[in-house]
C-alpha positions as CSV (number, residue, x, y, z in Angstrom):
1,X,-16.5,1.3,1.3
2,X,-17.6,-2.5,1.4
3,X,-20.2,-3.3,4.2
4,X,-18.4,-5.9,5.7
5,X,-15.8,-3.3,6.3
6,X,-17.9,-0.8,7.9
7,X,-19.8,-3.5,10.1
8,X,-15.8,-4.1,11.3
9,X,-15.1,-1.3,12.0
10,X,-17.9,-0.3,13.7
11,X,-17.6,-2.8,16.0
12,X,-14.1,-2.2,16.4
13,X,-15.0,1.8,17.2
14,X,-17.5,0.6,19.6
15,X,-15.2,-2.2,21.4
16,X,-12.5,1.2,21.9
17,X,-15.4,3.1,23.8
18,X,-15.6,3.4,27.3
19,X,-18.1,1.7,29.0
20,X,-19.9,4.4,30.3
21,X,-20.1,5.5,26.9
22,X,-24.1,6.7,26.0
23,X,-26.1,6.4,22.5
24,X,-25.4,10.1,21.7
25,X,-21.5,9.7,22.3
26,X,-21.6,6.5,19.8
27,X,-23.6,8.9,17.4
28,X,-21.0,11.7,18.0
29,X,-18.1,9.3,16.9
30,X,-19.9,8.0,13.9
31,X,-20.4,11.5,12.8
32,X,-17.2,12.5,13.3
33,X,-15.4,9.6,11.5
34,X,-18.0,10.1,8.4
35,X,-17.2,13.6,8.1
36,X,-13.5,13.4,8.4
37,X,-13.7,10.5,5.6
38,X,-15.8,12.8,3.3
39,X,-13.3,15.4,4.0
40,X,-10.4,13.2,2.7
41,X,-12.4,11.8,-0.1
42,X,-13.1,15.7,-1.2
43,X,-9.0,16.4,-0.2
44,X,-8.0,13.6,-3.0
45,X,-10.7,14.5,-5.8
46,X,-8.9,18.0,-5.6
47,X,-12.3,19.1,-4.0
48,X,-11.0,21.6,-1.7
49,X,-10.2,25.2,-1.5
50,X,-7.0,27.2,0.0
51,X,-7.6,28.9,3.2
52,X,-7.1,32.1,1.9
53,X,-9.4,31.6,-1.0
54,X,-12.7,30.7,1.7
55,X,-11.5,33.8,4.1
56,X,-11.7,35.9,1.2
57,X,-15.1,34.7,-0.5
58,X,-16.4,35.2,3.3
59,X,-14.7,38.4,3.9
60,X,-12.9,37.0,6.8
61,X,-9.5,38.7,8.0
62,X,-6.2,36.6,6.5
């Protein structure tokens, strides 16, 4: 993603805060946003495996 982008929207997710809003609930939402990203990223490279397939590699019930 293009830095000018990110500095955007960053202040964009910032501006939508409350105003209350603390240094670790700024961090939360950054991490939360990053990994949902990643997640799609890996979701349209084909990076992903069927919910059955990870409860059975962990031996979880179906």
């Amino acid at each position: 993603m293009h830095n000018t982008l990110i500095k955007e929207q960053a202040h964009t997710l910032v501006e939508k805060m409350p105003d209350n809003s603390t240094w670790d609930d700024l961090m939360h939402e950054i991490y939360v946003r990053s990994v949902i990203e990643q997640g799609m990223q890996d979701s349209a490279s084909g990076r992903t495996m069927d919910v059955q397939e990870v409860r059975a590699k962990y031996g979880l019930p179906k």
